[in-house]
KEFIGU-19582 format. One record per atom (N, C-alpha, C): residue number from 1; atom name; x, y, z. Coordinates in pm, whole numbers, plus 50000, padded with zeros to 5 digits. Layout:
BEGIN
SITE|NUM|CA|X|Y|Z
...
This chain:
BEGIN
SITE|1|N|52658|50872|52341
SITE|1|CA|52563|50964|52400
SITE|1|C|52632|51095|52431
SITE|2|N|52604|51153|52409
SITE|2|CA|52621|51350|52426
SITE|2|C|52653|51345|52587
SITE|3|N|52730|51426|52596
SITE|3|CA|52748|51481|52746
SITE|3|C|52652|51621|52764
SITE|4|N|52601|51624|52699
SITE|4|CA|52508|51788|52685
SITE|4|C|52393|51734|52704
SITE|5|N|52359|51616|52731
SITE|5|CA|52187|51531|52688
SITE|5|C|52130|51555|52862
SITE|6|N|52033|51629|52809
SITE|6|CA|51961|51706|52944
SITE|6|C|51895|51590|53037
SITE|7|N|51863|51483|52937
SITE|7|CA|51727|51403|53015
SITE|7|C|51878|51258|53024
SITE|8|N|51948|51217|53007
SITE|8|CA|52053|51123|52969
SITE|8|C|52021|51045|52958
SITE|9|N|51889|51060|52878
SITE|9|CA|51850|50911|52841
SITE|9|C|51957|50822|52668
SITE|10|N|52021|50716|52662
SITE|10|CA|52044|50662|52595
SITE|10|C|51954|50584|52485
SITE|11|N|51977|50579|52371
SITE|11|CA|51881|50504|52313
SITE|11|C|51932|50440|52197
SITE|12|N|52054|50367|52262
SITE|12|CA|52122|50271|52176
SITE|12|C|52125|50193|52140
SITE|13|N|52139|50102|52046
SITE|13|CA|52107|49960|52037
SITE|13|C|52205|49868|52129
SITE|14|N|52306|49885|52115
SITE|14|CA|52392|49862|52209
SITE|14|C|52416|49845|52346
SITE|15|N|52331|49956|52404
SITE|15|CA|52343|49985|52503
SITE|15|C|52221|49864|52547
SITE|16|N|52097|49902|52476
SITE|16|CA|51969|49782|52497
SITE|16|C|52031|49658|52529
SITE|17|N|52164|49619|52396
SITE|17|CA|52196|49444|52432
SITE|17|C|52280|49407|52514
SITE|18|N|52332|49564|52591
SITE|18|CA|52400|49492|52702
SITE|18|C|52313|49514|52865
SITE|19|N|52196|49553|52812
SITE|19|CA|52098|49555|52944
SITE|19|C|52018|49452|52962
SITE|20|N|52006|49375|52833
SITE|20|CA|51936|49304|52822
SITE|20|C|51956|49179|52726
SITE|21|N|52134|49116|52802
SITE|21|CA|52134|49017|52667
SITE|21|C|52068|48869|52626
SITE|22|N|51957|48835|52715
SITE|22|CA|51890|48718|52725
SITE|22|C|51863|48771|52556
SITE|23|N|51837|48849|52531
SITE|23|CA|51697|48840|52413
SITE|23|C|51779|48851|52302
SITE|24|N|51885|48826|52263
SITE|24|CA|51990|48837|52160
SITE|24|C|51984|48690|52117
SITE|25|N|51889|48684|52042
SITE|25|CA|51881|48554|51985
SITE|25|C|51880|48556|51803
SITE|26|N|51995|48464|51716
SITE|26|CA|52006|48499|51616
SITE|26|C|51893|48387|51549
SITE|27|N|51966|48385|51403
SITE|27|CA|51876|48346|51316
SITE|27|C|51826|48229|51311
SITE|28|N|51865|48119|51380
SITE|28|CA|51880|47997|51405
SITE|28|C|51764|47969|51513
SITE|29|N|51772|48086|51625
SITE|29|CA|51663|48081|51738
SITE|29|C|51774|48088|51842
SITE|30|N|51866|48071|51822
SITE|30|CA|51984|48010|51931
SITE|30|C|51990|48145|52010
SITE|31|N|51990|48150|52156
SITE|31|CA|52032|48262|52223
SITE|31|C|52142|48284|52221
SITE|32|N|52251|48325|52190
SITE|32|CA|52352|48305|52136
SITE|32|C|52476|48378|52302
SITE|33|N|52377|48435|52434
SITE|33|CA|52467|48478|52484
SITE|33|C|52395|48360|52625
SITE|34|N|52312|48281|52610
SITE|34|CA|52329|48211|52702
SITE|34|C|52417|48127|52770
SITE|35|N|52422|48093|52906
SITE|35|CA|52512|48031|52944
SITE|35|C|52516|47915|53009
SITE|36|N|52394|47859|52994
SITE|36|CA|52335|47748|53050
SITE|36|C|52425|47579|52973
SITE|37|N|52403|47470|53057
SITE|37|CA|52419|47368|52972
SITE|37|C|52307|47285|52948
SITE|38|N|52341|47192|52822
SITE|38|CA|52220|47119|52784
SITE|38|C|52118|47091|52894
SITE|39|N|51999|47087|52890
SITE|39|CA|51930|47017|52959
SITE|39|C|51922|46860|52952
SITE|40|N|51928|46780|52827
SITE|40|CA|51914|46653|52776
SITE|40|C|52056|46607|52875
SITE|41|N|51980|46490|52935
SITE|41|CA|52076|46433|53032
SITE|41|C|52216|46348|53007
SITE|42|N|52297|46379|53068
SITE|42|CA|52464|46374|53032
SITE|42|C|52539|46386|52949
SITE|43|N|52418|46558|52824
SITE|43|CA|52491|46636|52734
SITE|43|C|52566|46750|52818
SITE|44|N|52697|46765|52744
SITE|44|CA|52777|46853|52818
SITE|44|C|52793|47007|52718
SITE|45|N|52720|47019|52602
SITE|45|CA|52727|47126|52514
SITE|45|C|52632|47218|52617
SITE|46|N|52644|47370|52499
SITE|46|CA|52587|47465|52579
SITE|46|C|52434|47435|52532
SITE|47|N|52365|47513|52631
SITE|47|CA|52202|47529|52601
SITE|47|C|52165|47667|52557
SITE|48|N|52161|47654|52475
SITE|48|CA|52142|47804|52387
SITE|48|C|51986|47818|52232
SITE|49|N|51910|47654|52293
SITE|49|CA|51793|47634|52267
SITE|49|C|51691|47640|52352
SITE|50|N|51616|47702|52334
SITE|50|CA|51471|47675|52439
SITE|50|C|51380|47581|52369
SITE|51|N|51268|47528|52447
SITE|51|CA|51166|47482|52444
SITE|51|C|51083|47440|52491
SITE|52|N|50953|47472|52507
SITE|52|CA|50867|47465|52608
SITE|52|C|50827|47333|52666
SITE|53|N|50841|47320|52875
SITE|53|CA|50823|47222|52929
SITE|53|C|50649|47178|52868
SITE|54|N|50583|47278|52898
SITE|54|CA|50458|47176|52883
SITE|54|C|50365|47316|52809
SITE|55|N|50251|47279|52777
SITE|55|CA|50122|47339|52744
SITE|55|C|50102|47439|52831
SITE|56|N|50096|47412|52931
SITE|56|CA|50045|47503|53091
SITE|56|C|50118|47622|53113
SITE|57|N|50255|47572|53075
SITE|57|CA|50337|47654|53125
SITE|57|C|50412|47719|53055
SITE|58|N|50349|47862|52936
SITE|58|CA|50461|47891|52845
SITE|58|C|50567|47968|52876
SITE|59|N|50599|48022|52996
SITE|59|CA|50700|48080|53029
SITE|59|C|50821|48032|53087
SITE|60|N|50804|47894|53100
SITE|60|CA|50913|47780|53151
SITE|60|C|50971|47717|53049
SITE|61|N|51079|47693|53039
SITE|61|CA|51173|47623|52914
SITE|61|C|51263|47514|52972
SITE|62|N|51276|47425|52894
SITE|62|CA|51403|47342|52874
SITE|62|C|51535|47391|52774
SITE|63|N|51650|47388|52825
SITE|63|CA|51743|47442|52754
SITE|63|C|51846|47351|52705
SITE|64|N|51818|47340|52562
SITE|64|CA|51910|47230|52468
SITE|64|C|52031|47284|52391
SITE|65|N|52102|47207|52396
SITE|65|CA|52175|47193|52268
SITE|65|C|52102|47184|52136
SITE|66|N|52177|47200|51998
SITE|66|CA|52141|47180|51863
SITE|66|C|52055|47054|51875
SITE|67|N|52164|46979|51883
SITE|67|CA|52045|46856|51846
SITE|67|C|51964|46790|51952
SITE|68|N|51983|46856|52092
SITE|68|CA|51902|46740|52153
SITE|68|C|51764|46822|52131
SITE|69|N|51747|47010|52114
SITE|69|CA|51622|47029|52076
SITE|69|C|51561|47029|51941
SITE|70|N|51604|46957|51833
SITE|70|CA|51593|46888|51716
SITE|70|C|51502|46781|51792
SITE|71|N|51537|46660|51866
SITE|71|CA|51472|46559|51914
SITE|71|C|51408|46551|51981
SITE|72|N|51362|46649|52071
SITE|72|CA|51275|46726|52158
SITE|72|C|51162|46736|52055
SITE|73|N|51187|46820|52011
SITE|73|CA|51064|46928|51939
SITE|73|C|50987|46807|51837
SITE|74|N|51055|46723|51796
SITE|74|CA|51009|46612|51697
SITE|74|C|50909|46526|51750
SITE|75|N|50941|46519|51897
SITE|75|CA|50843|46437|51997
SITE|75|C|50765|46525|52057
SITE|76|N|50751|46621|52091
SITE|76|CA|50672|46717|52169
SITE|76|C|50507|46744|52064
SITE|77|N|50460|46739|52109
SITE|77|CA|50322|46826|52089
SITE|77|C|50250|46910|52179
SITE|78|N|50155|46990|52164
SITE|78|CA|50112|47101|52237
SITE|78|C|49969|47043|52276
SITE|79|N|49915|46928|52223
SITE|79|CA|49825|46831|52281
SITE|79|C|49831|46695|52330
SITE|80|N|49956|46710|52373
SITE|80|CA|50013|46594|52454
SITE|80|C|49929|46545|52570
SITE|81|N|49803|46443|52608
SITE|81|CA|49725|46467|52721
SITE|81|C|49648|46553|52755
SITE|82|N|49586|46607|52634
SITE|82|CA|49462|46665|52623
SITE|82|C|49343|46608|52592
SITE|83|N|49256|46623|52657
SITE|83|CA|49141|46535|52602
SITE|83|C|49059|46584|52514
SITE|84|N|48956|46537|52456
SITE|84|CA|48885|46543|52250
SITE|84|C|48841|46698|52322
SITE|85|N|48787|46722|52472
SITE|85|CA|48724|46813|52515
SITE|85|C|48736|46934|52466
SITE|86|N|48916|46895|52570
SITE|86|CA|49007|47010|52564
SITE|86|C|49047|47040|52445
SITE|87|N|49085|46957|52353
SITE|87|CA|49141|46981|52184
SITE|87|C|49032|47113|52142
SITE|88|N|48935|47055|52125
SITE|88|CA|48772|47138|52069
SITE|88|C|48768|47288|52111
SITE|89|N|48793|47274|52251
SITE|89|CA|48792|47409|52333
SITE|89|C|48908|47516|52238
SITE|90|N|49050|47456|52231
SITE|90|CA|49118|47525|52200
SITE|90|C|49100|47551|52082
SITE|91|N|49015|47488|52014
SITE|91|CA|49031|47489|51834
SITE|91|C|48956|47615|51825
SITE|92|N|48796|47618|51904
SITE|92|CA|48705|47724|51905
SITE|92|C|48782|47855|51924
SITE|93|N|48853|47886|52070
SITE|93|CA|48915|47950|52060
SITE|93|C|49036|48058|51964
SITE|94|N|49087|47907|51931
SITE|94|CA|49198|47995|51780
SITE|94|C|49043|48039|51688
SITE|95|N|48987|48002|51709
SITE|95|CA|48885|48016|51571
SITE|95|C|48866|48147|51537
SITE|96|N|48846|48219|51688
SITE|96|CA|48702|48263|51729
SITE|96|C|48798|48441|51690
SITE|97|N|48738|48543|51589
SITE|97|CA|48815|48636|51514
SITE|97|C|48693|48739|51567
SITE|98|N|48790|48841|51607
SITE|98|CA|48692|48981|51644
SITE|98|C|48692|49056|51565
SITE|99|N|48558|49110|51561
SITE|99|CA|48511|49221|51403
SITE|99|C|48623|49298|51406
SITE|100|N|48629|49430|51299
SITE|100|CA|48702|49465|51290
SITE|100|C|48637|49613|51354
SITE|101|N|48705|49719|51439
SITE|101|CA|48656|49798|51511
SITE|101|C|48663|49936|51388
SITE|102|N|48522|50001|51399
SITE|102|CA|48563|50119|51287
SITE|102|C|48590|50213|51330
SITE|103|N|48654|50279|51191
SITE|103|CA|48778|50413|51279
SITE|103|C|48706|50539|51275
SITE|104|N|48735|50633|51384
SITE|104|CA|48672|50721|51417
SITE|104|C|48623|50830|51309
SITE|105|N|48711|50806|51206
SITE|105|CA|48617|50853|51052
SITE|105|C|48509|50762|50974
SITE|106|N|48493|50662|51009
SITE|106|CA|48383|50576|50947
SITE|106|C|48252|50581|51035
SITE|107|N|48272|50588|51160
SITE|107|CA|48181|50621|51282
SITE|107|C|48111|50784|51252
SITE|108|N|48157|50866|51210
SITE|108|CA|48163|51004|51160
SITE|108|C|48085|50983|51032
SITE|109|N|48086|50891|50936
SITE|109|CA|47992|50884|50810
SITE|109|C|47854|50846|50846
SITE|110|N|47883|50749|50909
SITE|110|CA|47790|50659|50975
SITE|110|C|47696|50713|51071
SITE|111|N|47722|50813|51074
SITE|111|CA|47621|50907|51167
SITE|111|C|47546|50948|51074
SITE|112|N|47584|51034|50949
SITE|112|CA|47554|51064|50865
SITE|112|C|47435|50975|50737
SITE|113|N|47473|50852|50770
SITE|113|CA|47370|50728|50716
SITE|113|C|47446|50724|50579
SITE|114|N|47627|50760|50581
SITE|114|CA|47678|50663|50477
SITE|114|C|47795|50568|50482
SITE|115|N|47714|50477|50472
SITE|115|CA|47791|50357|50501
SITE|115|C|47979|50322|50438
SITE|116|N|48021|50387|50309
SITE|116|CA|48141|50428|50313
SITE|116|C|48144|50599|50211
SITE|117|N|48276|50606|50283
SITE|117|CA|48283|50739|50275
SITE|117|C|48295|50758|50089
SITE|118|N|48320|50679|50004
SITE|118|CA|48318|50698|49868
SITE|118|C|48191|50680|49832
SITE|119|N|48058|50684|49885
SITE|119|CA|47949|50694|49825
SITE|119|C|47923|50840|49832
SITE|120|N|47999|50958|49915
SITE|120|CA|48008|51100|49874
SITE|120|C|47976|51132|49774
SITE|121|N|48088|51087|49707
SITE|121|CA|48095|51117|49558
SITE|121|C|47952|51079|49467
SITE|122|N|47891|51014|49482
SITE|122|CA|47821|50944|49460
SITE|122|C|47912|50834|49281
SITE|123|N|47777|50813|49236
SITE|123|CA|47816|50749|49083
SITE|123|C|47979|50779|49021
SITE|124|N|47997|50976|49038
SITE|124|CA|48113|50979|48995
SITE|124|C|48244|50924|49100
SITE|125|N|48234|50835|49170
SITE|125|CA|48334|50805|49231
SITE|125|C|48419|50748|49188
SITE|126|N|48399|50644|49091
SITE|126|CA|48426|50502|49013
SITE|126|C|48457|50573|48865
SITE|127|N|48379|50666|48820
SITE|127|CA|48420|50739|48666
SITE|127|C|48520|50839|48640
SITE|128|N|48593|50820|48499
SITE|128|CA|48703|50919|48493
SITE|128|C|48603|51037|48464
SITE|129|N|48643|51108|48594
SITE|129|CA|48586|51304|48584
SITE|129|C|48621|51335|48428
SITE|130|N|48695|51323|48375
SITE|130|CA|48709|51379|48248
SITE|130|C|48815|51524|48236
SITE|131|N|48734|51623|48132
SITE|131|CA|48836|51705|48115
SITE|131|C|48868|51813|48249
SITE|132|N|48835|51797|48360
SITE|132|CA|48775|51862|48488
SITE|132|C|48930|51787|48545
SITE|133|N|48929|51689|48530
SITE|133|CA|49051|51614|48606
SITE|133|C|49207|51621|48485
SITE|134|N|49185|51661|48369
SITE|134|CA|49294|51647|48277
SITE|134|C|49368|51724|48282
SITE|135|N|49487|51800|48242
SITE|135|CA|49615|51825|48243
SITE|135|C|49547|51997|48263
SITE|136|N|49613|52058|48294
SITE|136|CA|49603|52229|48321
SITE|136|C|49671|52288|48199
SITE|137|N|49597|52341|48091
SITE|137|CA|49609|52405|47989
SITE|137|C|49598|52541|48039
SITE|138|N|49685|52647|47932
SITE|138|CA|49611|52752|47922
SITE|138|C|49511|52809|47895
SITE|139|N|49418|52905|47873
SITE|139|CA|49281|52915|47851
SITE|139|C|49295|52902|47750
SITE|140|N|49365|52968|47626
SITE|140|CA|49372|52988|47498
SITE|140|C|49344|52829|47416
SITE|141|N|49445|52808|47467
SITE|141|CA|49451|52632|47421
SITE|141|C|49371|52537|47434
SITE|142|N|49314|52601|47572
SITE|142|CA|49157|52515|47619
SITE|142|C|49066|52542|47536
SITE|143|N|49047|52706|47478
SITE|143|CA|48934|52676|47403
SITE|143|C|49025|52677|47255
SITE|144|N|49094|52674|47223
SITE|144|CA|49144|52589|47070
SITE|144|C|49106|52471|47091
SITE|145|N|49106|52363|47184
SITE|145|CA|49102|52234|47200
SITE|145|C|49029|52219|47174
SITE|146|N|48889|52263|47201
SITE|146|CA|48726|52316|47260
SITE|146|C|48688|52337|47090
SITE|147|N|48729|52418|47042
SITE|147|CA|48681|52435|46865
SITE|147|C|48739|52324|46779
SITE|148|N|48825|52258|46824
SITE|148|CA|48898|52171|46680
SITE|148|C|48759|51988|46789
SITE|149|N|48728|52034|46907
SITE|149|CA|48668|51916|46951
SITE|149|C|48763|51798|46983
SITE|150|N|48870|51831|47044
SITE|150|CA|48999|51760|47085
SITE|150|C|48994|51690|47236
SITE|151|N|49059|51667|47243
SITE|151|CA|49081|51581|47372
SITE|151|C|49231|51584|47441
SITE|152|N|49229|51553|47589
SITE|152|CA|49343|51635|47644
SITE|152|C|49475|51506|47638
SITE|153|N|49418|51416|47574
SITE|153|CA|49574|51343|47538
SITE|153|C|49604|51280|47424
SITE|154|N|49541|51410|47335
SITE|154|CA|49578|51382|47189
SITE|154|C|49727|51427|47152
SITE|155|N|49780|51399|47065
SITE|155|CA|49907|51444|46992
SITE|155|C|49874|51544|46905
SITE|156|N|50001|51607|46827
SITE|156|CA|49961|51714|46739
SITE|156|C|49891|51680|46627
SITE|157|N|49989|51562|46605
SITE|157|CA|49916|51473|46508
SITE|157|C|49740|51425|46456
SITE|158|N|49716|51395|46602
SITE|158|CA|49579|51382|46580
SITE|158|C|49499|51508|46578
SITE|159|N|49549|51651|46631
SITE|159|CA|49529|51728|46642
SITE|159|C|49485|51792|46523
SITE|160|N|49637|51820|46429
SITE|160|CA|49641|51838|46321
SITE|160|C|49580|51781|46201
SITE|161|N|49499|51605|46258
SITE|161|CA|49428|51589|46173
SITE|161|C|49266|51604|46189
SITE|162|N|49212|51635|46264
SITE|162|CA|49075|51715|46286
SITE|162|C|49092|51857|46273
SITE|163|N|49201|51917|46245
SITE|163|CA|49189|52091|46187
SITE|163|C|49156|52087|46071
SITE|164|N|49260|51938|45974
SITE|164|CA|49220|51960|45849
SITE|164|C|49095|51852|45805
SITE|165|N|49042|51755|45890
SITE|165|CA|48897|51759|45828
SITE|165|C|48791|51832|45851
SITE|166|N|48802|51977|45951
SITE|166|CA|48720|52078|45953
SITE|166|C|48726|52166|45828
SITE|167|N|48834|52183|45815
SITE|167|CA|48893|52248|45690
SITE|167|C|48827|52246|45563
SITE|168|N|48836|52118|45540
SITE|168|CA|48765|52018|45399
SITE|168|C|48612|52035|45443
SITE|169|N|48513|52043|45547
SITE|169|CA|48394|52090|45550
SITE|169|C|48360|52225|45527
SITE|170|N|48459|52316|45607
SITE|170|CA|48418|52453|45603
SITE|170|C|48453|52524|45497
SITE|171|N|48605|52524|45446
SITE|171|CA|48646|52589|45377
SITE|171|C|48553|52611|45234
SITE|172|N|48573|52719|45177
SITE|172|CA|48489|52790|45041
SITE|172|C|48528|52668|44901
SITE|173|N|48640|52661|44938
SITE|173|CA|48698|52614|44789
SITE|173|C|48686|52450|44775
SITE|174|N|48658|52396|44900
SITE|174|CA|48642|52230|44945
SITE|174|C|48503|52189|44961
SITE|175|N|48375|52274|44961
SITE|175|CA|48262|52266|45007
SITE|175|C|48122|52329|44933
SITE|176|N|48222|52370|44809
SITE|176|CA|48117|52405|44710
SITE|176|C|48077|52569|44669
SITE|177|N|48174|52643|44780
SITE|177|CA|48184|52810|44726
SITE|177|C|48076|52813|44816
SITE|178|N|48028|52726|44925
SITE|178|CA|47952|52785|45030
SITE|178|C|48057|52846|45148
SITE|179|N|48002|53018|45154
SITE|179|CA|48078|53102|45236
SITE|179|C|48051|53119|45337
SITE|180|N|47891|53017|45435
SITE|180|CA|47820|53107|45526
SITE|180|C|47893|53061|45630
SITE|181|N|47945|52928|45620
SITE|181|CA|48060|52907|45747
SITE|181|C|48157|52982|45724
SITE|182|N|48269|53083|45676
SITE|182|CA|48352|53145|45727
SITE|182|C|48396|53210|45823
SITE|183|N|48294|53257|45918
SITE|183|CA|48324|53283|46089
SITE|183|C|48399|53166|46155
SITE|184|N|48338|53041|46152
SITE|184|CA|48371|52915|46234
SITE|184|C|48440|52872|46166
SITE|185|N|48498|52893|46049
SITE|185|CA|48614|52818|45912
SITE|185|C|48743|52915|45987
SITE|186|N|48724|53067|46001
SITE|186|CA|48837|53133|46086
SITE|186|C|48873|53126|46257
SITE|187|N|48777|53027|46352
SITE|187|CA|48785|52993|46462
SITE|187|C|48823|52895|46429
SITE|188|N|48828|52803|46346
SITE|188|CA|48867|52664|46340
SITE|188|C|49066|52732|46327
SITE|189|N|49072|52795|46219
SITE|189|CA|49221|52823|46199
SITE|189|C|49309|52911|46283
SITE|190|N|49256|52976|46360
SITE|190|CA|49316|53027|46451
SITE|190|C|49344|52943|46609
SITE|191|N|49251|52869|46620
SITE|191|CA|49279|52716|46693
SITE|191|C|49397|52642|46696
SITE|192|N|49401|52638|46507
SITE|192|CA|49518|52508|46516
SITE|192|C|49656|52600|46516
SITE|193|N|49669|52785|46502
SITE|193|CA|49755|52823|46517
SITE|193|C|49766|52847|46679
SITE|194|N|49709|52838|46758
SITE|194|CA|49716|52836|46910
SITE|194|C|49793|52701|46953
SITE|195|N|49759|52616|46847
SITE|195|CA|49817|52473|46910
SITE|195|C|49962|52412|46828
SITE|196|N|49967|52436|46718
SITE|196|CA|50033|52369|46655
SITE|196|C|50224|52389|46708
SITE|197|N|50219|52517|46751
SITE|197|CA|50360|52540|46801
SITE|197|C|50329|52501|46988
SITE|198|N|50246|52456|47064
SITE|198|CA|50232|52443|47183
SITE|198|C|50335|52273|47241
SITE|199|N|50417|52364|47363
SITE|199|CA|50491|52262|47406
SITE|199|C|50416|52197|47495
SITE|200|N|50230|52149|47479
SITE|200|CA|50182|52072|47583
SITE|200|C|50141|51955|47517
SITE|201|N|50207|51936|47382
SITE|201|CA|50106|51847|47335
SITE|201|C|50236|51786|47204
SITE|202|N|50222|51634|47238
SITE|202|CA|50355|51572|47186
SITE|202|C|50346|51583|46984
């Protein structure tokens, strides 16, 4: 701890287990800094096991050795002299599970008359948005994409192969010396030169 620490509060681990070493209990369960001896009569080992005297009383313990709370616990039950009554009572009890409380943003929809907050969205909640949600192109490329009728996780490849079956429709020399598409035969090719050298597209 700092000698400069305004409030001197400590917040050590250390410091916790020597304020408080009852609760230093390792992996075993064993308190490992207790100092008690067995409870089990005319054991002379340490008691560094707990286990509970009765039902009634969970804050009271018996303190064993290894094995005498091995032989303990084997005989013990937690309805030891309970009657069918009492069993029933307690069973209801464990049973018995409280709703779940809604959080001050669901209470906030719910005013509103929607029961969860993804019916906002409505229908599109559940659907891929599409090209609205796809990768951030440049404009140029967006509308090259847009004329060849592409899609935002095509390759060049596939790319390159819808330029050239536009090609084979539009073009003069593939389509019969019909010229009236040549506007959209030169938007088609200036497309695939927007794309074909583009580092967005594998």
């Amino acid at each position: 701890m700092s000698k400069n620490d305004p409030f001197n509060f400590d917040m050590r681990v250390s410091t916790a287990k020597k304020r408080n070493p009852r609760g230093r209990r390792g992996m075993s369960g064993a308190v490992e800094t207790s100092t008690r001896v067995c409870d089990h009569d005319g054991c002379e080992e340490g008691g560094k096991y707990r286990a509970p005297k009765s039902r009634d009383t969970t804050e009271d313990y018996y303190w064993f050795c290894k094995e005498h709370v091995r032989e303990y616990n084997a005989k013990w039950s937690f309805f030891d002299g309970a009657t069918e009554a009492e069993i029933a009572a307690q069973e209801a009890r464990d049973q018995k599970t409280r709703p779940f409380r809604k959080t001050v943003e669901e209470r906030a929809w719910a005013r509103l008359g929607i029961e969860d907050a993804h019916q906002v969205l409505g229908g599109n909640a559940t659907r891929n948005p599409g090209r609205s949600a796809g990768r951030r192109l440049p404009p140029t490329e967006r509308k090259a994409l847009d004329i060849l009728e592409g899609k935002d996780d095509w390759t060049k490849v596939e790319i390159r192969k819808a330029y050239k079956g536009l090609i084979k429709v539009l073009h003069p020399d593939m389509n019969g010396g019909d010229r009236s598409q040549e506007e959209q035969l030169a938007e088609v090719v200036w497309a695939w030169d927007q794309l074909k050298d583009s580092r967005n597209f594998k």
